[in-house]
MILUM-483590 format. One record per residue (C-alpha): residue in one letter; y, x, z. Coordinates in steps of 0.05 Angstrom, whole numbers, plus 5000, padded with zeros to 4 digits. Each point is the difference from the previous one (the first is absolute). Layout:
<pts>
aYXZ/...
</pts>
This chain:
<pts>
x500050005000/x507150234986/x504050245054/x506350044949/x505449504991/x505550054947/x505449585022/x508349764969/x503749505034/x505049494965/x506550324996/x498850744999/x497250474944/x495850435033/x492749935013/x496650345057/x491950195012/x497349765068/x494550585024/x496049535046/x494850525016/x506250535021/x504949585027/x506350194949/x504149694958/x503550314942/x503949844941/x497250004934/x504350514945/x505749644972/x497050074925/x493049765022/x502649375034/x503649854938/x494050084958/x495349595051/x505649474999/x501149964918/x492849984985/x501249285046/x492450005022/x499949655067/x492650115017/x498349775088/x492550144988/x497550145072/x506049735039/x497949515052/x507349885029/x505850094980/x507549785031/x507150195011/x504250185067/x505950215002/x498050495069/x494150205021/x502249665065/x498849284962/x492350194985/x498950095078/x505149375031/x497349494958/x504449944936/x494449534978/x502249445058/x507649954970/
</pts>
């Protein structure tokens, strides 16, 4: 199973990889996010869950219950 998660939120250009298995989060190169993004392949294969917060405090106090 992947331990890998490419992610780009609404709003910014970036994208950044998710290393699961390490703990680190990094931004993806500036030319390769713009390739990932132009080919438009949206692909959540292996994704169980997936939502947005706006802080990590929301995940934990129950954004769900608002």
């Amino acid at each position: 199973m992947s331990k890998v998660v490419v992610l780009g939120l609404e709003g910014e250009n970036g994208l950044w990889v998710a290393d699961l298995k390490a703990g680190t989060v990094t931004a993806v190169a500036a030319n390769v996010a713009d390739d990932l993004r132009k080919a438009g392949e949206f692909a959540p294969r292996g994704v169980s869950f997936a939502t947005v917060a706006q802080t990590a405090d929301e995940l934990s106090g129950g954004f769900y219950d608002k």
